[in-house]
KOLLOFI-632281 format. One record per residue (C-alpha): y negated, x negated, z negated; residue in three letters. Coordinates in steps of 0.25 Angstrom, whole numbers, plus 5000, padded with zeros to 4 digits. Layout:
# residues N
REC    py    px    pz  code
REC     Y     X     Z   ala
...
***
This chain:
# residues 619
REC    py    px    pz  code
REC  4540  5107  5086   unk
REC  4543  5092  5082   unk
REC  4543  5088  5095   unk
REC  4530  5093  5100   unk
REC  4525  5087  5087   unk
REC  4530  5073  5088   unk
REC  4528  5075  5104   unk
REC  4513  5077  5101   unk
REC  4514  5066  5090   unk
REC  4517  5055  5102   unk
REC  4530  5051  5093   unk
REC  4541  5054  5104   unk
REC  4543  5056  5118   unk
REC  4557  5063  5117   unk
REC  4562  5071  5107   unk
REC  4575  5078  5105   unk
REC  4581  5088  5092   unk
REC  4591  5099  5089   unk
REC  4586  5112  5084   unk
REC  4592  5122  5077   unk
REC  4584  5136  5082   unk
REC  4585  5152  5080   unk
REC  4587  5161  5091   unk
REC  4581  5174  5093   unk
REC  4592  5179  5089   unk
REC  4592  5172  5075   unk
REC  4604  5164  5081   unk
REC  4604  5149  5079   unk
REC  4605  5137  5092   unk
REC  4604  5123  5093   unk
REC  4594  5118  5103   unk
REC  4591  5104  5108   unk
REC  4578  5101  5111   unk
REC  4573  5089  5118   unk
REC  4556  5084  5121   unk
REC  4550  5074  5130   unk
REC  4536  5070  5128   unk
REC  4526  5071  5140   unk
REC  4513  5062  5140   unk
REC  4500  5063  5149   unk
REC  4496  5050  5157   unk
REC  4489  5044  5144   unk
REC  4503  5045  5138   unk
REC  4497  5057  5129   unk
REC  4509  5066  5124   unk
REC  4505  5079  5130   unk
REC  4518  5088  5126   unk
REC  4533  5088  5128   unk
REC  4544  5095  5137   unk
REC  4556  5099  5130   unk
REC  4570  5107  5132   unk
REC  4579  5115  5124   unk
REC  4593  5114  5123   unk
REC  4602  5124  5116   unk
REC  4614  5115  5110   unk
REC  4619  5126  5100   unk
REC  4633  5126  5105   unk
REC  4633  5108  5105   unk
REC  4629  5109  5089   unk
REC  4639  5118  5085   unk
REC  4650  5108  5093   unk
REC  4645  5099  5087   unk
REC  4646  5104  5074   unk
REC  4660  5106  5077   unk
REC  4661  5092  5081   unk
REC  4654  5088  5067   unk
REC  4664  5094  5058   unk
REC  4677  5090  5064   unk
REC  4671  5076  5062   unk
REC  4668  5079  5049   unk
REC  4681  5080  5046   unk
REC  4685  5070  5052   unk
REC  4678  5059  5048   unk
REC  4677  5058  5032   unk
REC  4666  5058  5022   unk
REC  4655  5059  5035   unk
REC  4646  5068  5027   unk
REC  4634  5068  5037   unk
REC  4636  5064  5052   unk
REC  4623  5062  5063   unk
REC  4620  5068  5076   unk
REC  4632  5066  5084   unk
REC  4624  5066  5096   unk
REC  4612  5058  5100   unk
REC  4608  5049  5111   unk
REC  4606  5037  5103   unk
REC  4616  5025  5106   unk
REC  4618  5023  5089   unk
REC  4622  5036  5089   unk
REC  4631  5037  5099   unk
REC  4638  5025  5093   unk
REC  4640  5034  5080   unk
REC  4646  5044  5087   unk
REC  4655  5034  5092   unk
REC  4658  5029  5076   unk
REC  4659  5044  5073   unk
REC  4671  5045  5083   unk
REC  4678  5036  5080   unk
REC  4677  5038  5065   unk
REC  4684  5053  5071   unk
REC  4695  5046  5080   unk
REC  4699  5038  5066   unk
REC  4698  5051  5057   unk
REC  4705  5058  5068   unk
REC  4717  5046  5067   unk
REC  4718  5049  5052   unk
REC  4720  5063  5054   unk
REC  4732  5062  5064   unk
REC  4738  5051  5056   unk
REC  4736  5061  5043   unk
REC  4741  5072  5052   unk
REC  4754  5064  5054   unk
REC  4757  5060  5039   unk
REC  4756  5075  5039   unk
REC  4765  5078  5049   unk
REC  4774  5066  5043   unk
REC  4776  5073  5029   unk
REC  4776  5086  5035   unk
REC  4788  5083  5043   unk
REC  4795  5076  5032   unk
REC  4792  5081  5019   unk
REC  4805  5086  5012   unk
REC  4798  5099  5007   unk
REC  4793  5109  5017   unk
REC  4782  5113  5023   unk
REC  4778  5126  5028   unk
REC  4765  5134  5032   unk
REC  4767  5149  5034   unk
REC  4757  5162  5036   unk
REC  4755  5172  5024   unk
REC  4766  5179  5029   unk
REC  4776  5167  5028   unk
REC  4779  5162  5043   unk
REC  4782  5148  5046   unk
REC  4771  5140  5053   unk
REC  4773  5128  5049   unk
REC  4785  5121  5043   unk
REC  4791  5106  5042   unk
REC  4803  5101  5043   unk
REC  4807  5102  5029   unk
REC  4805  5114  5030   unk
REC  4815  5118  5042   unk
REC  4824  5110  5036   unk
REC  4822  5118  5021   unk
REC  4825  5131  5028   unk
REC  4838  5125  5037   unk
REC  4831  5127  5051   unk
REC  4831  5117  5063   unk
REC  4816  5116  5066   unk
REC  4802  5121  5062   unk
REC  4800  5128  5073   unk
REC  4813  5136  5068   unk
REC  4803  5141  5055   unk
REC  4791  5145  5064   unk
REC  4788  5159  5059   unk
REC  4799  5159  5050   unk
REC  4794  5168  5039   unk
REC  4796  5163  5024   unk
REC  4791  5174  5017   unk
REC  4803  5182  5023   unk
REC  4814  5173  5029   unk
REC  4816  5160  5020   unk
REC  4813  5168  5006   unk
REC  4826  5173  5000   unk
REC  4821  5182  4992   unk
REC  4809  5191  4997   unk
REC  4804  5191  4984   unk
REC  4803  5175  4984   unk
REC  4796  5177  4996   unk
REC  4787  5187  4989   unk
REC  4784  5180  4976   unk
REC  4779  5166  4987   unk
REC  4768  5176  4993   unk
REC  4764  5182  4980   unk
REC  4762  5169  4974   unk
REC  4755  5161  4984   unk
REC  4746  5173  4988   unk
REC  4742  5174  4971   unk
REC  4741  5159  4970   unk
REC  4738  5152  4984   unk
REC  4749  5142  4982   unk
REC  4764  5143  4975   unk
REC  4770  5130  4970   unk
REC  4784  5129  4966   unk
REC  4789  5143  4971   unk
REC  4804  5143  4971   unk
REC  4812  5152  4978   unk
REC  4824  5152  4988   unk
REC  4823  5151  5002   unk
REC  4834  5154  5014   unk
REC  4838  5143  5025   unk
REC  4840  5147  5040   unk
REC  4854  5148  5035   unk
REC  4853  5158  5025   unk
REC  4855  5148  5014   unk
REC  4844  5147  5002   unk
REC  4838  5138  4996   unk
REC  4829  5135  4985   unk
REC  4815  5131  4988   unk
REC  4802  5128  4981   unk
REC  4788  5130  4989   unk
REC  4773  5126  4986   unk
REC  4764  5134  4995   unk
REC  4748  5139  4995   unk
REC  4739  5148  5004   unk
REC  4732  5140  5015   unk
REC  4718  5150  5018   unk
REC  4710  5155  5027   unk
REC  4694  5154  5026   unk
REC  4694  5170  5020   unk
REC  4705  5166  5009   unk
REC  4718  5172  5018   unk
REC  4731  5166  5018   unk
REC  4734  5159  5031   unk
REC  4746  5150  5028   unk
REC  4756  5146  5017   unk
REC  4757  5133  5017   unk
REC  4769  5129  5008   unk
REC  4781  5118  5004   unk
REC  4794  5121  5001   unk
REC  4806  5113  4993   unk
REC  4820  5115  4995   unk
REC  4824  5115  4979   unk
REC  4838  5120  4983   unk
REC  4844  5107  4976   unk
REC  4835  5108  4965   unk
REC  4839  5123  4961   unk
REC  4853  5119  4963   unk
REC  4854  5108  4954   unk
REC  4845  5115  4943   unk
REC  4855  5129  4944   unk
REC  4868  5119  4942   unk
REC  4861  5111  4931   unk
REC  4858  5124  4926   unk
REC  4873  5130  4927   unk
REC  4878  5116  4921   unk
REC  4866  5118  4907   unk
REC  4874  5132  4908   unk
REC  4887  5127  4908   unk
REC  4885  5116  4897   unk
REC  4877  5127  4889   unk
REC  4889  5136  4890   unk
REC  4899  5122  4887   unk
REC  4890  5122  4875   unk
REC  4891  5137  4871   unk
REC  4905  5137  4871   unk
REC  4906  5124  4862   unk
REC  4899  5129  4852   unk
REC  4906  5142  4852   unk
REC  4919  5134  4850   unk
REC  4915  5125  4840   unk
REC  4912  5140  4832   unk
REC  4923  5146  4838   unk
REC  4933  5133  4833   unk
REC  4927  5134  4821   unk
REC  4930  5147  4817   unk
REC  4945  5145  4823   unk
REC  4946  5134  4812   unk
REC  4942  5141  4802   unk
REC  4949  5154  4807   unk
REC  4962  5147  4810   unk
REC  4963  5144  4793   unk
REC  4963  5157  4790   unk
REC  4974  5162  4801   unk
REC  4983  5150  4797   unk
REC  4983  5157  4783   unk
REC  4983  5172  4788   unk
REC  4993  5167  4796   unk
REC  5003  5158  4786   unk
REC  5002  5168  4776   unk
REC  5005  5180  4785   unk
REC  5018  5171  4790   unk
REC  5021  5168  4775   unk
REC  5022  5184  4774   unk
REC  5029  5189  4783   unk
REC  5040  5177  4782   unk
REC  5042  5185  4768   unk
REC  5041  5200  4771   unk
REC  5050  5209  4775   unk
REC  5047  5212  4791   unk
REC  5050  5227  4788   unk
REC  5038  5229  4776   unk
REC  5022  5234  4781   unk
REC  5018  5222  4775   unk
REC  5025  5211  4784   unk
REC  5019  5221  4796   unk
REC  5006  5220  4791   unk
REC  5006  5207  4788   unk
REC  5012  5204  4802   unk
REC  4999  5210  4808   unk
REC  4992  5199  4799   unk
REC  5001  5190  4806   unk
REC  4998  5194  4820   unk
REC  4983  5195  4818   unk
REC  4980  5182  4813   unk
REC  4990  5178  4824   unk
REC  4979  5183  4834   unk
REC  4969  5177  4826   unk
REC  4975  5164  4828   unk
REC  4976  5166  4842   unk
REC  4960  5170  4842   unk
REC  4958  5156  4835   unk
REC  4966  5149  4845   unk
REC  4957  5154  4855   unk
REC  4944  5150  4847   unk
REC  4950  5136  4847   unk
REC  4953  5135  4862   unk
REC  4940  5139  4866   unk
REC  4933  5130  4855   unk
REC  4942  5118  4860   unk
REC  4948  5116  4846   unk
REC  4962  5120  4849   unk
REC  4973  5110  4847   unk
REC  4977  5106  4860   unk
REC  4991  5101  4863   unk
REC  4990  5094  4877   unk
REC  5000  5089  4885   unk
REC  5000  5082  4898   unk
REC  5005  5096  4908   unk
REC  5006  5102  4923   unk
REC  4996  5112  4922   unk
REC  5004  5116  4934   unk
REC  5015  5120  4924   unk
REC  5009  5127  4916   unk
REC  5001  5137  4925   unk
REC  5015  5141  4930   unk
REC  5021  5142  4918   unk
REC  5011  5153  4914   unk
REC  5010  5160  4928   unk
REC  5020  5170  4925   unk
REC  5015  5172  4911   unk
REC  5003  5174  4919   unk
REC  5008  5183  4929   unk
REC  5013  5193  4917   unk
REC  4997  5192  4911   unk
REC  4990  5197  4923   unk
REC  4997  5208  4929   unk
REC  5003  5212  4946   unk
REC  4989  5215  4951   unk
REC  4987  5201  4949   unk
REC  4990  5191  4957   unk
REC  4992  5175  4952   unk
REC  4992  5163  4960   unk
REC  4993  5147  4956   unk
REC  4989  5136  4964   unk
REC  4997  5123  4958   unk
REC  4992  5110  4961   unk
REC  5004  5104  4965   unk
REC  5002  5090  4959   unk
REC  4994  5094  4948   unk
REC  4988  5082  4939   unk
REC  4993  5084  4923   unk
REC  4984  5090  4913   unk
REC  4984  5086  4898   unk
REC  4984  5100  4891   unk
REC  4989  5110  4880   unk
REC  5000  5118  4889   unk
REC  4997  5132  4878   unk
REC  4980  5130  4879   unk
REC  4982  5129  4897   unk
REC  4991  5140  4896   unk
REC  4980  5149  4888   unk
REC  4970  5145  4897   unk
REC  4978  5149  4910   unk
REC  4982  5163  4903   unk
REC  4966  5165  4900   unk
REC  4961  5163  4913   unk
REC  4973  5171  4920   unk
REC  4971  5182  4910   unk
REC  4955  5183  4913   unk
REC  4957  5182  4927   unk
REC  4967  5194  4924   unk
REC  4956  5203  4918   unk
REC  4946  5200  4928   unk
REC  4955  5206  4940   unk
REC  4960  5220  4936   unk
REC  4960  5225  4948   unk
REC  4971  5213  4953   unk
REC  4969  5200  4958   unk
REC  4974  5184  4959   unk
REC  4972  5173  4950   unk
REC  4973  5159  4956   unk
REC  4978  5148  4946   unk
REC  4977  5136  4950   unk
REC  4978  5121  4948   unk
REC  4973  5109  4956   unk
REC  4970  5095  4952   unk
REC  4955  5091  4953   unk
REC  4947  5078  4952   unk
REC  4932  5079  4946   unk
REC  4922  5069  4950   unk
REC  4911  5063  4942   unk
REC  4900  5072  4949   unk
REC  4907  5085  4949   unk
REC  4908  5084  4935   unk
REC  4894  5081  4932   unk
REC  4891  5095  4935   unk
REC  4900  5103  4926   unk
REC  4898  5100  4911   unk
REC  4912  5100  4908   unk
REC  4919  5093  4919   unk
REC  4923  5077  4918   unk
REC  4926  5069  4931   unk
REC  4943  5067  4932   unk
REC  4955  5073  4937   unk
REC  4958  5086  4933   unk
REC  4967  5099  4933   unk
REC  4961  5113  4938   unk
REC  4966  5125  4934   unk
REC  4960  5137  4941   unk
REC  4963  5151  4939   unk
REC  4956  5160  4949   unk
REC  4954  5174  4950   unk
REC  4949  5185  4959   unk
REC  4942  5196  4947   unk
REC  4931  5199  4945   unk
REC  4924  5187  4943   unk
REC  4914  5184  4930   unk
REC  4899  5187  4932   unk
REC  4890  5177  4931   unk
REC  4881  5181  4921   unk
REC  4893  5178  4910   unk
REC  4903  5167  4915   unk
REC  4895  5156  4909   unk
REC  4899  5165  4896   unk
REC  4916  5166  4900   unk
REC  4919  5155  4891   unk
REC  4913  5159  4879   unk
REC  4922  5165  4868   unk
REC  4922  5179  4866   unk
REC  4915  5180  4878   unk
REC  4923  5191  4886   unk
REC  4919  5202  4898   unk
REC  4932  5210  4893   unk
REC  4930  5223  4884   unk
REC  4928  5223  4870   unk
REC  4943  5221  4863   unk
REC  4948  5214  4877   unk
REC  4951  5200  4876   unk
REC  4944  5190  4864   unk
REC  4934  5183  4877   unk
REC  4940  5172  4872   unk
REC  4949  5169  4884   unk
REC  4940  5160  4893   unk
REC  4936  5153  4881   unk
REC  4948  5149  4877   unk
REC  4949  5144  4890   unk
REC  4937  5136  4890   unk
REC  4942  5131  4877   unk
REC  4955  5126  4879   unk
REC  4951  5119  4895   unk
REC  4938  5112  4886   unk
REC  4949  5106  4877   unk
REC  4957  5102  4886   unk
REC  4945  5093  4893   unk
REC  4943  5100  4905   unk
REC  4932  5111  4909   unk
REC  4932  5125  4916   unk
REC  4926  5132  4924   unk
REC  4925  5146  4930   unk
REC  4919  5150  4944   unk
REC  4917  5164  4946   unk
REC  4909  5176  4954   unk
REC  4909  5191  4951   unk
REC  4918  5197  4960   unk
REC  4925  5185  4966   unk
REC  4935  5181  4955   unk
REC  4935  5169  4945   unk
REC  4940  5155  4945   unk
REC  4943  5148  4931   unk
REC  4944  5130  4935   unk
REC  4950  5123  4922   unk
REC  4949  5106  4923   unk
REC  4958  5101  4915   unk
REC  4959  5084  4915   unk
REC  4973  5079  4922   unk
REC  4980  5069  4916   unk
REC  4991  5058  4922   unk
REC  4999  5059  4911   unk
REC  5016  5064  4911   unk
REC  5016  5078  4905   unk
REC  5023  5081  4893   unk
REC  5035  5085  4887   unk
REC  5030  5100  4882   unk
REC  5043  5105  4876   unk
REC  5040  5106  4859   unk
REC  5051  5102  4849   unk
REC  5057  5115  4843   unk
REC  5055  5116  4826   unk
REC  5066  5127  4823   unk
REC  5061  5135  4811   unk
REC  5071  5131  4803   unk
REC  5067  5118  4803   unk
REC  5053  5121  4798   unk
REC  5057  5120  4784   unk
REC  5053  5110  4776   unk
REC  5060  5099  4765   unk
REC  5051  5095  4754   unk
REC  5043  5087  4764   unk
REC  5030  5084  4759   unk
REC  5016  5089  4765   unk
REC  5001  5087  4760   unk
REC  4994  5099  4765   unk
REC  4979  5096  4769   unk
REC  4972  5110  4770   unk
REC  4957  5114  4766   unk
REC  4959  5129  4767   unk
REC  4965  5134  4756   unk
REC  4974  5144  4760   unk
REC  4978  5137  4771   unk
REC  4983  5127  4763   unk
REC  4990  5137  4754   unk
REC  4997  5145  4764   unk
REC  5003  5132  4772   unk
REC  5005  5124  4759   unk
REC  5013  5137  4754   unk
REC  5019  5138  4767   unk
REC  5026  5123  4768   unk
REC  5030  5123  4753   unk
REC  5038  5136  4756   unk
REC  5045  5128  4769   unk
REC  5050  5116  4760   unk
REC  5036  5107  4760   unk
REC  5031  5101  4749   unk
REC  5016  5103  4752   unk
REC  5004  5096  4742   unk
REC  4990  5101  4746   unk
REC  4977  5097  4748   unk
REC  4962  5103  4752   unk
REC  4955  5091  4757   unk
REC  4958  5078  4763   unk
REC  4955  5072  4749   unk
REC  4964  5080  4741   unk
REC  4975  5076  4752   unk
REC  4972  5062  4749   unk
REC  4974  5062  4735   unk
REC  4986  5071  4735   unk
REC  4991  5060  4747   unk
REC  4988  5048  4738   unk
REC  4996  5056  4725   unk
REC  5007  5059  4731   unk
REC  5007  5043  4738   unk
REC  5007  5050  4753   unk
REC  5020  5057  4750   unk
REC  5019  5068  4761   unk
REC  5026  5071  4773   unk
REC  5017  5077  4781   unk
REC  5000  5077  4778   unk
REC  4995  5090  4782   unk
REC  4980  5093  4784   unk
REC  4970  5100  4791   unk
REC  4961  5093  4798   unk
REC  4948  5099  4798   unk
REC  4942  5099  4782   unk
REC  4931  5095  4774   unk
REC  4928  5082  4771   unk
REC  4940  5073  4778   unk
REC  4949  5081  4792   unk
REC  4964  5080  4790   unk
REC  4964  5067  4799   unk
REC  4956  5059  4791   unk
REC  4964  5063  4779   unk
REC  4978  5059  4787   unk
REC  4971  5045  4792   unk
REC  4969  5043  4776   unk
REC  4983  5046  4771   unk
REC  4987  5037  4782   unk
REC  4981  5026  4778   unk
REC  4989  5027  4764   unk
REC  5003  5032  4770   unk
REC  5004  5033  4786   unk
REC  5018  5038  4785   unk
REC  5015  5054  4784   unk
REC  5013  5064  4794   unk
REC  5002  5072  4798   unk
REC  5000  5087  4799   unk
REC  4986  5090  4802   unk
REC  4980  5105  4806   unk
REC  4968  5115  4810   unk
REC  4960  5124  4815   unk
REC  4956  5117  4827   unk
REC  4954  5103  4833   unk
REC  4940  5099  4830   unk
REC  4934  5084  4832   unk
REC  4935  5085  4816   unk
REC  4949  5086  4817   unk
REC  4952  5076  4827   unk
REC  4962  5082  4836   unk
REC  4962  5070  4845   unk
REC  4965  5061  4836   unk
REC  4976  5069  4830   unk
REC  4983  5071  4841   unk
REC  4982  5057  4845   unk
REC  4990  5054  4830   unk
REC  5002  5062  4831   unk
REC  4996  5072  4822   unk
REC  5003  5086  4821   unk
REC  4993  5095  4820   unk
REC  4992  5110  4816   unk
REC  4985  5121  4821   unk
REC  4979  5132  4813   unk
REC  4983  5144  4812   unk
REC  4996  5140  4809   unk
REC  5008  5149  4805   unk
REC  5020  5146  4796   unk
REC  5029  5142  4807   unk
REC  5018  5132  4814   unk
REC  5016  5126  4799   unk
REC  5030  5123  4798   unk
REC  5034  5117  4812   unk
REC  5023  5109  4812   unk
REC  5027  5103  4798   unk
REC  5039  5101  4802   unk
REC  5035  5095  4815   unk
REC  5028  5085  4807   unk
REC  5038  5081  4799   unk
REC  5048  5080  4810   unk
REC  5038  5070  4819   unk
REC  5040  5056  4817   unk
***
């Protein structure tokens, strides 16, 4: 219609357009008409001739043709007619091109950064269908899993051949089909070998037009490292919380030693006193001989509470660990019956070790007699010793351990090995898998105790049903061993001849019984409850004592601040000094460093009197 009008206007002699029409059918079609103009002889237009082309199949091509450029070329919101006769145009066909070739460029070059990270990113890549096949996976990824080449994981299926657990597998899919994505999901996954590993995976749902999965497309992080590191600072938090435990169960359980070892030295003397004075053949010297025998195993239960607590007096000497293991294997071999088998291992050129000879001893006879209990069906246990060097890295990661040369003792069995769930609990006091009235649980402790005072560490490896294996460091030492054989005190010789002694005792009866005790032996014995009564008892008398004899731990001044006093006002006395145990209060160290005899508690009749009088025989 527009061109028979402008046709009959006289405003064109050509015209050509692009129509959109509807069909009979309702369908619609491009068509291309185009019009030429006829004129009569006075040049009058007199009508047109026109054709009709249908061009529906060239639109939609270049439609096609449109939107890839679109895409192509950025921000171009509104492009002309791609096709027209014109030469201007043909030349902006020509910009439009090359404006492609330079997009298309970018798009390889992006492509190959793609490629680039792809190929070497250290986490790994993968794309999967909904049902877990491997389509697409980089490098990392093979190398993740232990395989040779990504062709290698083609249609592998995660979902049910690299999930160790099903149910890992199970909890993924649940997951990402909830939420669309999972971020951080941990789990454990099995090489090509058959070995695990720890991963972490970020994933999310790629969709379909309708909203259906098509693919999961996912990154995975071998954390292996990680996890392992977290689990062994774990165990190390555990073991120091467990060193910890036990300290602070042996400050209590020395504390109560202490005070419990006043009242047996007095249960004790007393019931010595007694029976040095009754007929052996009366009830009463029985009875009181029970009194005698209990507060003995009292004592002993004390001893214990002291070793474990690390507050026991220690008398160390340079020795051949070597010697004293054999010197108790037979003892040994009497404790743990025939169906027993026991084996050493003797480092032939074993490095010395600074130690208290009757503690090690304890210690050996603890762990054979454990190992004992746990094989009543029969079995071996393995003692053996080895030197050992500890470097600064391996000790980092044991709490207890110090880099240096050391001595190892091991004693290995094959029982029944200790259940996870409890061994960080073995060395606990009381603690015991035995039944009620077996055993105090406090043999491991003790042990603990005693290789703690002695500066080295312990250790125990074990599995249920594979046996259990005891290593004790102890430090070596490059000093000559010692002359262990003691000076004999006959009894006779314990009685005493007016020598004088200042007795230092807060405890009452304590002071009572061994004041009563050294006057009835031939001692003249002045006494004193605390350091400043000593002091002005030492000032009246001008110093005139033989031996100053005074606990160490009491209110207001210890026993050795008190010696260091009188010293300075007569140096030519000697010293006596006693306790419960070795705390820091009492400065064992030190003590031992001066000379100083010192005197356990409990003590009996007979240990009062020898150590008197091997005070006064020391020069």
């Amino acid at each position: 219609d527009e061109a028979v009008r402008q046709t009959r206007a006289g405003k064109f002699k050509r015209w050509r357009s692009d129509n959109l029409i509807a069909t009979r059918d309702g369908k619609e079609r491009w068509i291309a008409d185009a019009s030429v103009e006829i004129r009569n002889a006075e040049g009058v237009s007199i009508g047109s001739v026109g054709i009709f082309m249908d061009i529906t199949e060239r639109k939609l091509a270049e439609e096609k043709l449109k939107q890839k450029t679109d895409q192509l070329i950025s921000n171009q919101k509104d492009l002309e007619s791609l096709y027209t006769e014109s030469q201007d145009a043909r030349k902006s066909l020509l910009s439009i091109l090359a404006d492609v070739t330079e997009k298309e460029q970018a798009l390889r070059e992006s492509e190959e950064k793609y490629r680039e990270i792809f190929d070497n990113i250290y986490e790994g890549i993968y794309r999967t269908t909904p049902e877990g096949k491997v389509i697409l996976a980089n490098p990392a990824l093979v190398k993740i899993l232990g395989y040779d080449s990504t062709s290698e994981l083609a249609n592998i299926n995660i979902q049910t051949e690299v999930y160790e657990s099903p149910t890992d597998g199970q909890k993924f899919i649940e997951l990402i089909n909830k939420n669309g994505r999972v971020y951080g999901f941990k789990s454990k996954w099995k090489k090509k070998d058959g070995t695990t590993l720890f991963v972490r995976e970020n994933a999310s749902i790629i969709r379909d037009e309708n909203g259906d999965a098509l693919y999961y497309d996912g990154t995975v992080e071998n954390i292996t490292e990680s996890v392992n590191r977290e689990k062994e600072r774990k165990h190390l938090e555990e073991q120091l919380r467990q060193s910890q435990k036990i300290e602070s169960i042996g400050n209590l359980a020395g504390g109560i030693a202490h005070d419990f070892n006043n009242l047996l030295t007095i249960i004790l003397g007393y019931s010595q006193l007694l029976l040095g004075r009754l007929d052996k053949n009366t009830p009463i010297y029985r009875n009181i001989k029970k009194i005698q025998k209990a507060g003995e195993k009292a004592a002993s239960l004390t001893r214990q509470l002291l070793a474990f607590s690390r507050k026991q007096v220690l008398e160390p000497k340079v020795l051949d660990l070597n010697t004293i293991v054999t010197d108790v294997e037979k003892m040994l071999g009497r404790l743990i019956g025939e169906d027993i088998k026991m084996n050493t291992v003797l480092e032939p050129e074993l490095e010395h070790v600074k130690i208290d000879k009757g503690q090690i001893e304890q210690v050996i006879m603890n762990l054979v007699v454990n190992a004992r209990d746990a094989m009543s069906d029969g079995g071996k246990i393995t003692v053996r010793t080895e030197n050992v060097d500890i470097d600064k890295e391996l000790s980092k990661v044991i709490p207890e351990a110090l880099p240096g040369r050391f001595v190892r003792l091991s004693i290995e069995d094959t029982g029944v090995g200790i259940d996870k769930a409890i061994i960080n609990q073995i060395f606990e006091p009381f603690f015991t898998t035995k039944k009620v009235g077996v055993g105090t649980g406090l043999g491991l402790s003790v042990v603990y105790g005693i290789i703690k005072q002695h500066g080295g560490w312990i250790n125990v490896y074990s599995e249920p049903g594979q046996g259990t294996i005891f290593k004790i460091y102890l430090p070596a030492v490059s000093e000559k061993i010692d002359d262990i054989t003691k000076d004999t005190i006959f009894l006779k010789n314990l009685q005493g001849n007016d020598e004088r002694i200042l007795l230092v005792e807060d405890e009452e009866e304590i002071r009572e019984f061994t004041a009563g005790t050294l006057r009835e032996n031939g001692y003249i014995v002045l006494e004193a409850a605390n350091a400043k009564d000593a002091e002005d008892i030492f000032m009246r008398e001008k110093g005139n004592f033989d031996i100053v004899f005074s606990d160490v731990v009491m209110p207001g001044k210890s026993g050795f601040q008190l010696v260091d006093e009188l010293f300075s006002d007569k140096p030519d006395f000697k010293v006596l000094l006693c306790s419960g145990y070795s705390d820091k209060k009492s400065r064992w160290r030190e003590i031992k460093k001066r000379g100083f005899r010192f005197l356990q508690k409990p003590y009996s009749v007979i240990d009062l009197l020898k150590t008197i009088r091997a005070v006064l025989e020391q020069k």
